[in-house]
C-alpha positions in Angstrom: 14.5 13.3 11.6 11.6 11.6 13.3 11.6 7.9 13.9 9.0 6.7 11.1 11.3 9.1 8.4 14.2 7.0 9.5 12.6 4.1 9.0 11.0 4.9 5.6 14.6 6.7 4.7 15.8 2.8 5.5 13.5 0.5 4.0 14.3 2.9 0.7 17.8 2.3 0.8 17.1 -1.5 0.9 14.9 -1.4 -2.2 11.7 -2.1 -0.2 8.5 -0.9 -1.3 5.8 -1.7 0.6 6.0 0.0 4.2 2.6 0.2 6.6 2.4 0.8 10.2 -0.3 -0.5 12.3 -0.8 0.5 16.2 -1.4 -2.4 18.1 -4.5 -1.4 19.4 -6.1 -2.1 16.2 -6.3 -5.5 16.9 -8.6 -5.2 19.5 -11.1 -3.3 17.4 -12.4 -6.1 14.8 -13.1 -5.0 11.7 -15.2 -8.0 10.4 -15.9 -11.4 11.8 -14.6 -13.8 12.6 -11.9 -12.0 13.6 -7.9 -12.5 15.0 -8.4 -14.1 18.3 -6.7 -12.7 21.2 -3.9 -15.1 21.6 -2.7 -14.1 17.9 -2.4 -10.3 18.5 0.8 -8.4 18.4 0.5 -7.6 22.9 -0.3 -11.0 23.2 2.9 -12.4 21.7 5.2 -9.7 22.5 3.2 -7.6 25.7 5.3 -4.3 25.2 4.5 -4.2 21.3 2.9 -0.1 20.7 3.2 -0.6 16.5 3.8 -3.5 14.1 5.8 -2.4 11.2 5.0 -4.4 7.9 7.6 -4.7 5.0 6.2 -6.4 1.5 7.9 -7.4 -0.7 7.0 -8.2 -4.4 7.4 -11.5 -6.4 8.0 -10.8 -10.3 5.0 -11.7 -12.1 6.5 -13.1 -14.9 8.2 -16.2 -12.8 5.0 -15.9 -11.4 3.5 -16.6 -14.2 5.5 -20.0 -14.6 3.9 -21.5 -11.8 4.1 -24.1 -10.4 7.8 -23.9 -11.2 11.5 -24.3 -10.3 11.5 -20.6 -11.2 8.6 -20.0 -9.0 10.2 -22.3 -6.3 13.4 -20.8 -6.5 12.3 -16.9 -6.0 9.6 -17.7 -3.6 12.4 -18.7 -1.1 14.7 -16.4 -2.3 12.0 -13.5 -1.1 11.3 -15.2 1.9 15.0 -14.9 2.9 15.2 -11.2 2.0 12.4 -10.6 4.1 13.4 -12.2 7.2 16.9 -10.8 6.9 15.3 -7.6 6.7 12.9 -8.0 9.5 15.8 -8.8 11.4 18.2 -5.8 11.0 15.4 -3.5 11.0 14.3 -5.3 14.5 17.8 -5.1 15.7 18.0 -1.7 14.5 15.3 -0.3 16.7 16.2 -1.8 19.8 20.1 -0.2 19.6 18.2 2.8 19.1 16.2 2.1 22.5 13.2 0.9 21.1 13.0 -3.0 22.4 11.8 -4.8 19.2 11.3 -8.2 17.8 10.9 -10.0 14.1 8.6 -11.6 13.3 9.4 -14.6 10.3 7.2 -14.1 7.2 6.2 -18.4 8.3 5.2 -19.6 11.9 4.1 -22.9 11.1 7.4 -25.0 10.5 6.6 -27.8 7.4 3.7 -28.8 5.2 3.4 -31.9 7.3 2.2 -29.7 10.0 0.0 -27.2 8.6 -1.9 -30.0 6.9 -3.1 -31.3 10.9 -2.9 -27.6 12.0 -3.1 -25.3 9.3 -2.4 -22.1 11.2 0.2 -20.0 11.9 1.2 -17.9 15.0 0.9 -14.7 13.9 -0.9 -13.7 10.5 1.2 -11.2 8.5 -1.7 -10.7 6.1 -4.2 -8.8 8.5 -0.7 -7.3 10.1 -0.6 -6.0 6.2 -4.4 -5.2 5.9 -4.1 -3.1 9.4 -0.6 -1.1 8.6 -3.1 0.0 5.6 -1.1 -1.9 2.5 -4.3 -3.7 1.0 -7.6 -5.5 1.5 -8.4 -9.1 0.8 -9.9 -10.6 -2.0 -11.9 -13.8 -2.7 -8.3 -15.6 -3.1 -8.3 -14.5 0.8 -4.6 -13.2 0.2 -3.9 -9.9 1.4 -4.2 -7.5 -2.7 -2.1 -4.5 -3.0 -2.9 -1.3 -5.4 1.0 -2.1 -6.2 1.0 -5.3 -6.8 -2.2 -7.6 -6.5 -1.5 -10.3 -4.5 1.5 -11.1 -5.7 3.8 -9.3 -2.7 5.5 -11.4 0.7 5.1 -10.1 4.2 7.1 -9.9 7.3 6.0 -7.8 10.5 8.5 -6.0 13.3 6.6 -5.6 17.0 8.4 -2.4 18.4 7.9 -0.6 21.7 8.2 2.5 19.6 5.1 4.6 19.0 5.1 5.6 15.8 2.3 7.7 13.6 -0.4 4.6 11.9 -1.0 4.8 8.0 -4.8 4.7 6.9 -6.6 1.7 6.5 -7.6 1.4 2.6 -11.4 1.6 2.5 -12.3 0.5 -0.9 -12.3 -3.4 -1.3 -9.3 -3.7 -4.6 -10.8 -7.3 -5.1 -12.9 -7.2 -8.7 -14.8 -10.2 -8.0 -13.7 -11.7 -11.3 -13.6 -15.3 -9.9 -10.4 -16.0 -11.7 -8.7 -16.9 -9.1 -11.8 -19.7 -7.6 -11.7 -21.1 -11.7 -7.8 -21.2 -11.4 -8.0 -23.3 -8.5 -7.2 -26.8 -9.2 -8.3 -28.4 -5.7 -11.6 -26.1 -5.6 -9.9 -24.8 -2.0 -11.5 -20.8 -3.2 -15.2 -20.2 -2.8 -17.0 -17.5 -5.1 -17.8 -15.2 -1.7 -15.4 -12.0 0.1 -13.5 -12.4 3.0 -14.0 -13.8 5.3 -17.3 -15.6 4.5 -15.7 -17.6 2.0 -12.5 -19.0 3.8 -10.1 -21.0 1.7 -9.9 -24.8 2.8 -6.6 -25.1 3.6 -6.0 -28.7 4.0 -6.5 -29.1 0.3 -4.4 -26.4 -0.2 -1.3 -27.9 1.6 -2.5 -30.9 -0.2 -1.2 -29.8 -3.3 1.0 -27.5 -2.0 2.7 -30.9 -0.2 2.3 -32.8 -3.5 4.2 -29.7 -5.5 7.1 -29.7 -2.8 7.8 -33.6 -3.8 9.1 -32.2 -6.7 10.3 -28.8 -5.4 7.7 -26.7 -7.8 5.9 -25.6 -5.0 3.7 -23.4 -4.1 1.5 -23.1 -5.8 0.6 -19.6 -6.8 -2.4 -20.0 -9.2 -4.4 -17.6 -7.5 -1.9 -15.2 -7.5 -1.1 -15.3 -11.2 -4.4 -14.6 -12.4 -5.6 -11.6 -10.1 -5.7 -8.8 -12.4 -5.3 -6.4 -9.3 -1.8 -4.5 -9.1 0.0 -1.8 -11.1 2.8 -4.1 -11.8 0.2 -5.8 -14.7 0.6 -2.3 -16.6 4.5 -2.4 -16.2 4.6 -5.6 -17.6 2.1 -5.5 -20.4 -0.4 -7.7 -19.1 -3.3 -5.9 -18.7 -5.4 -8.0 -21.0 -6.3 -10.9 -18.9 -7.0 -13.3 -22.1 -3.5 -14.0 -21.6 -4.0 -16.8 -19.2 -6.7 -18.4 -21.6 -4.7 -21.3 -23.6 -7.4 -21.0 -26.6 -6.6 -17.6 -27.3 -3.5 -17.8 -30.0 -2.9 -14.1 -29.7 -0.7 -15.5 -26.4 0.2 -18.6 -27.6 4.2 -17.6 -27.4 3.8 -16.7 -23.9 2.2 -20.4 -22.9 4.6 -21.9 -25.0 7.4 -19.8 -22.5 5.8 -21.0 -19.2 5.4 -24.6 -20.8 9.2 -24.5 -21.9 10.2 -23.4 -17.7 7.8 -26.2 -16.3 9.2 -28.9 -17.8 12.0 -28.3 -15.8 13.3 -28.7 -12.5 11.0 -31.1 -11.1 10.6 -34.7 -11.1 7.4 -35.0 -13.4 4.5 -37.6 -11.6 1.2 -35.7 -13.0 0.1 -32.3 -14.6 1.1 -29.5 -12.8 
């Protein structure tokens, strides 16, 4: 069985199902501008990285839906975990297989406090996702999946193996509904694509830092009304009037996320 088969063989087995591999060479060919500088490229970090393996994984859109919540809070980190254990073994993995790899955690920026004076990462799983051909952005500037919007985590392997890329996807997924710049409570979205309209993200770790206080965060407005993503149809929320409190058709559903967000955190203001 070749490499890639084993590794897509594994990342079955562990119930994962986004998968993308990206040659590291693509970095170095910009696909819009401004683009990923050299210092946060894959050779750059890790010089004998040949492909950067990207596992997603998804975050249920009906705690999604809660947010901000405990419930939201709670499986945020919980996905977080699963993905850096599983960029680890899968890291760990290659290299007894004699293919020198390295993890990379789904965060590189270390607290709230710091990302509001340096709001920036060290590597950017996102276009690592983009690249291994898993999505495109949208206005929201999160990376959207046909699977499941942009409601999906990412963590990256750098391996010395070379393994066959996937396709980039082509076709923007983003609908331009501006949903997710009306959702916004800080006004941190701007009605344009990626990259021209960049999120400000002080004011998102603003409220991100404010929602932490009271362990509710993040955020995740953005993300719960993107209609992009098969996993809308699976859960029966297709119609998008949903998220609109003056429609009564969906009144039991607000009352349910109402119920969940009373609890669970310390309550200073409106979430």
């Amino acid at each position: 069985m070749e490499l890639k088969d084993q590794i897509l063989k594994w990342c079955a087995e562990q119930e994962i199902p986004l998968v993308g591999f990206a040659p590291a060479a693509r970095w170095d060919e910009p696909l819009f501008l401004p683009w990923v500088p050299d210092e946060f490229r894959p050779r750059a970090i890790v010089p004998e990285t040949a492909t950067v393996i990207v596992l997603g994984l998804p975050v249920s859109l009906p705690v999604v839906e809660t947010a901000p919540s405990i419930h939201y809070h709670e499986l945020y980190r919980t996905v977080n975990t699963l993905l850096d254990m599983h960029g680890y073994r899968l890291s760990a993995w290659l290299t007894r297989e004699g293919h020198p790899s390295t993890w990379i955690p789904r965060d590189g920026y270390g607290s709230i406090a710091i990302l509001k004076e340096n709001p920036v990462a060290f590597f950017s799983h996102r276009h690592a996702a983009l690249l291994a051909g898993l999505g495109t952005f949208g206005v929201n500037n999160t990376l959207l999946t046909r699977e499941f919007g942009p409601r999906v985590r990412f963590v990256s392997i750098f391996t010395s193996a070379a393994l066959p890329p996937d396709p980039l996807i082509t076709e923007p997924l983003c609908t331009r509904c501006m949903r997710c710049v009306k959702a916004c409570p800080v006004r941190a979205l701007l009605a344009k694509d990626y990259p021209d309209g960049l999120t400000d993200k002080r004011a998102c770790a603003l409220r991100s830092e404010a929602l932490f206080k009271r362990s509710i965060s993040p955020c995740g407005l953005c993300i719960r009304v993107c209609p992009v993503g098969e996993d809308r149809k699976r859960y029966g929320r297709t119609d998008m009037a949903i998220y609109d409190e003056e429609d009564d058709r969906f009144s039991r559903y607000h009352q349910a996320w109402k119920h969940v967000q009373a609890y669970g955190g310390r309550k200073t203001s409106s979430p």
